[in-house]
C-alpha positions as YAML, in Angstrom:
chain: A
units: angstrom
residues:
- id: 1
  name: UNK
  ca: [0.00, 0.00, 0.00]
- id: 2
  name: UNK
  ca: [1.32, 3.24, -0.93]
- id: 3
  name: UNK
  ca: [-0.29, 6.42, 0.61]
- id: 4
  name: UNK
  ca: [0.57, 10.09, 0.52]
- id: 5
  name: UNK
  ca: [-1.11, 13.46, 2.40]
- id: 6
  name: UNK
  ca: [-4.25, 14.86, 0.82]
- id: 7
  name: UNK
  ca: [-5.58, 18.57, 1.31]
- id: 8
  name: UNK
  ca: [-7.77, 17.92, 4.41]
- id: 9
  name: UNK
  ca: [-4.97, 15.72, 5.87]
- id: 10
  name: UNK
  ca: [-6.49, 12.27, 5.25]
- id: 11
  name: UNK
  ca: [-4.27, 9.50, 3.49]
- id: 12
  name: UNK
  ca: [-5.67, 8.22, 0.44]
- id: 13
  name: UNK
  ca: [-4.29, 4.72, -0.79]
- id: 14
  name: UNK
  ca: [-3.42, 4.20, -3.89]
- id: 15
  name: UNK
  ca: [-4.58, 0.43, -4.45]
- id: 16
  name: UNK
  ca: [-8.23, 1.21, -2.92]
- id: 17
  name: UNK
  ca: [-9.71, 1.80, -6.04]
- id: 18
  name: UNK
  ca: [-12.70, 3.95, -3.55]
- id: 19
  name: UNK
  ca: [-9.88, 6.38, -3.02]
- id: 20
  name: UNK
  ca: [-9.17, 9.18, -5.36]
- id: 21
  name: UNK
  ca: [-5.78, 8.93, -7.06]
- id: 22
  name: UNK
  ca: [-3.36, 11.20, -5.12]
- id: 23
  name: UNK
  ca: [0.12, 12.69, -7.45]
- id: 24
  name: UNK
  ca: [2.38, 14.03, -4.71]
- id: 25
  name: UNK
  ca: [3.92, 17.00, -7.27]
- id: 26
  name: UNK
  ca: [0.04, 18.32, -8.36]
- id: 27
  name: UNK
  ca: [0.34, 20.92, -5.76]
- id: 28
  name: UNK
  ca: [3.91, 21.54, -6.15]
- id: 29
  name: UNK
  ca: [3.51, 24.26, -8.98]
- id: 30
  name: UNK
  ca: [6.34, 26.66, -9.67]
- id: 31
  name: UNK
  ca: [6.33, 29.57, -8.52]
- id: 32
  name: UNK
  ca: [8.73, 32.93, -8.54]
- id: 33
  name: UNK
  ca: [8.51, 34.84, -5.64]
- id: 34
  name: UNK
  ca: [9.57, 38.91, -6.14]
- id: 35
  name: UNK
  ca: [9.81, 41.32, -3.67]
- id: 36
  name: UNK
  ca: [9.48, 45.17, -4.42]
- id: 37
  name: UNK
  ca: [8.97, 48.79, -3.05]
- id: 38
  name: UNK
  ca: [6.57, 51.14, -4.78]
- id: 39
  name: UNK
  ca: [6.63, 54.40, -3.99]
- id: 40
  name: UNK
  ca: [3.93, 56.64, -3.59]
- id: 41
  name: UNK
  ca: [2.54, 59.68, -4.34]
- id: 42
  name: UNK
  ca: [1.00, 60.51, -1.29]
- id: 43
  name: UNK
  ca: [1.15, 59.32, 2.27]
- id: 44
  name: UNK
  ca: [-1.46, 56.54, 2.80]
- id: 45
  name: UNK
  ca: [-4.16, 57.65, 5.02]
- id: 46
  name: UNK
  ca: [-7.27, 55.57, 6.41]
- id: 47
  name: UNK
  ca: [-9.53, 55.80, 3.31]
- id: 48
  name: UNK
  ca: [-6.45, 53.74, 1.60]
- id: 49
  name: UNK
  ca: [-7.01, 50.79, 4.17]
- id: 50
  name: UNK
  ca: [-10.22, 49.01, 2.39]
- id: 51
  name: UNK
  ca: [-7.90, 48.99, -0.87]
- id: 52
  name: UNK
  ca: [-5.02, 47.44, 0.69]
- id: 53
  name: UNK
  ca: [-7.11, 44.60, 2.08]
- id: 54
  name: UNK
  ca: [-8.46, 43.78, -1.30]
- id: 55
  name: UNK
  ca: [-5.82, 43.84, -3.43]
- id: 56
  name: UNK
  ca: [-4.67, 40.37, -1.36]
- id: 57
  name: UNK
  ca: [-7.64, 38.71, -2.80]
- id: 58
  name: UNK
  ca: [-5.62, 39.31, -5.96]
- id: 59
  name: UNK
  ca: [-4.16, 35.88, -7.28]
- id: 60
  name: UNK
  ca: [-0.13, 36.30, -7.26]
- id: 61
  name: UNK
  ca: [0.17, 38.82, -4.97]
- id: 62
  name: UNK
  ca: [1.32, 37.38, -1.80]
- id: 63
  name: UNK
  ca: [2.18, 40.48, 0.60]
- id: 64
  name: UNK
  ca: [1.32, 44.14, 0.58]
- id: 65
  name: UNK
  ca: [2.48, 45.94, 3.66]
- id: 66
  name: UNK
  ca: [2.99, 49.68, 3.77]
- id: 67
  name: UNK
  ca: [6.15, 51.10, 5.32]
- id: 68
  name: UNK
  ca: [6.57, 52.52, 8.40]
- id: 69
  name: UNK
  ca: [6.78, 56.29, 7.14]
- id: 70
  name: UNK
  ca: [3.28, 55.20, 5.01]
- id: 71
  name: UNK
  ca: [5.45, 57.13, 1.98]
- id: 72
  name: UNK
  ca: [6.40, 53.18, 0.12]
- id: 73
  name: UNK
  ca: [4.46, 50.23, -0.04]
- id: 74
  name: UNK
  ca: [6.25, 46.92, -0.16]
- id: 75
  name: UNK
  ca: [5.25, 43.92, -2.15]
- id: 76
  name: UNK
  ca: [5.77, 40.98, -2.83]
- id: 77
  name: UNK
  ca: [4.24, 38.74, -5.82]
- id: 78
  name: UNK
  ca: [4.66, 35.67, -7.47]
- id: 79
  name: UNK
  ca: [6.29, 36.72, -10.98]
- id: 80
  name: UNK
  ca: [5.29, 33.55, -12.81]
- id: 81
  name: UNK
  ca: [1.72, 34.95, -12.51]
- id: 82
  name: UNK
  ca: [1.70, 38.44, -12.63]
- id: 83
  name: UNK
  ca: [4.57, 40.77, -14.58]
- id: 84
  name: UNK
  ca: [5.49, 43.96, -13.09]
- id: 85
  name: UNK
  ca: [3.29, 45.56, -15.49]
- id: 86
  name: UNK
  ca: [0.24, 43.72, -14.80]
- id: 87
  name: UNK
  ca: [1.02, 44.04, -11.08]
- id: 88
  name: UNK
  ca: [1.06, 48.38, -11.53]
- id: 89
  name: UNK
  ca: [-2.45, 48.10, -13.04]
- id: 90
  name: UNK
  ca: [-3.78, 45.76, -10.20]
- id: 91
  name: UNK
  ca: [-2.17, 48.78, -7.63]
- id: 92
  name: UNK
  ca: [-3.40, 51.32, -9.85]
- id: 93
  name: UNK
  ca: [-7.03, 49.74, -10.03]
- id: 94
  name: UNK
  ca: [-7.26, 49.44, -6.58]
- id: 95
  name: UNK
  ca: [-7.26, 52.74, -6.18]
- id: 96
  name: UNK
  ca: [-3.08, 52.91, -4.39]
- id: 97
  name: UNK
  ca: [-1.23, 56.01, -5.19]
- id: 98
  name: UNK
  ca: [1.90, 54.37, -6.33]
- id: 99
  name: UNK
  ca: [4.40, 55.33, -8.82]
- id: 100
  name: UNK
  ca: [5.46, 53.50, -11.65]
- id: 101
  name: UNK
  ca: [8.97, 52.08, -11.56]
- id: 102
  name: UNK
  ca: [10.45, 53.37, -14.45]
...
């Protein structure tokens, strides 16, 4: 018997043919982790808040934290999923007053 981890932390066997087929390296997908600073145009102020929590719902972006003086906000994304372009616009769209790296 052969078994391996599933997502809700059962063990699934691979000769029970009841038991769906489990491939360890399905949820091993590449990914390209980038960290970056954007600054912005403004300081960040309350109203900014709602954006920052939604653009985590975003899929690539991993982090978004603003820095201490509120005058950058730090990233960081998974590149294999979003280019830097791509990750402006979702900023941008959110309604964050960041400037664009050149």
């Amino acid at each position: 018997m052969v078994c391996c981890a599933t997502s809700s932390g059962r063990r699934a066997r691979h000769d029970d043919p009841a038991s769906p087929s489990c491939d360890a390296n399905a949820i091993l997908i590449p990914m390209t982790k980038v960290q970056t600073t954007y600054p912005l145009s403004r300081k960040l102020t309350d109203e900014d808040s709602a954006s920052l929590v939604r653009v985590h719902s975003v899929y690539g972006i991993l982090a978004v934290r603003p820095q201490r003086s509120l005058e950058e906000l730090w990233m960081e994304y998974d590149a294999s999923r979003l280019t830097p372009l791509d990750l402006t616009a979702t900023l941008r769209t959110h309604g964050l007053p960041i400037i664009a790296p050149i």
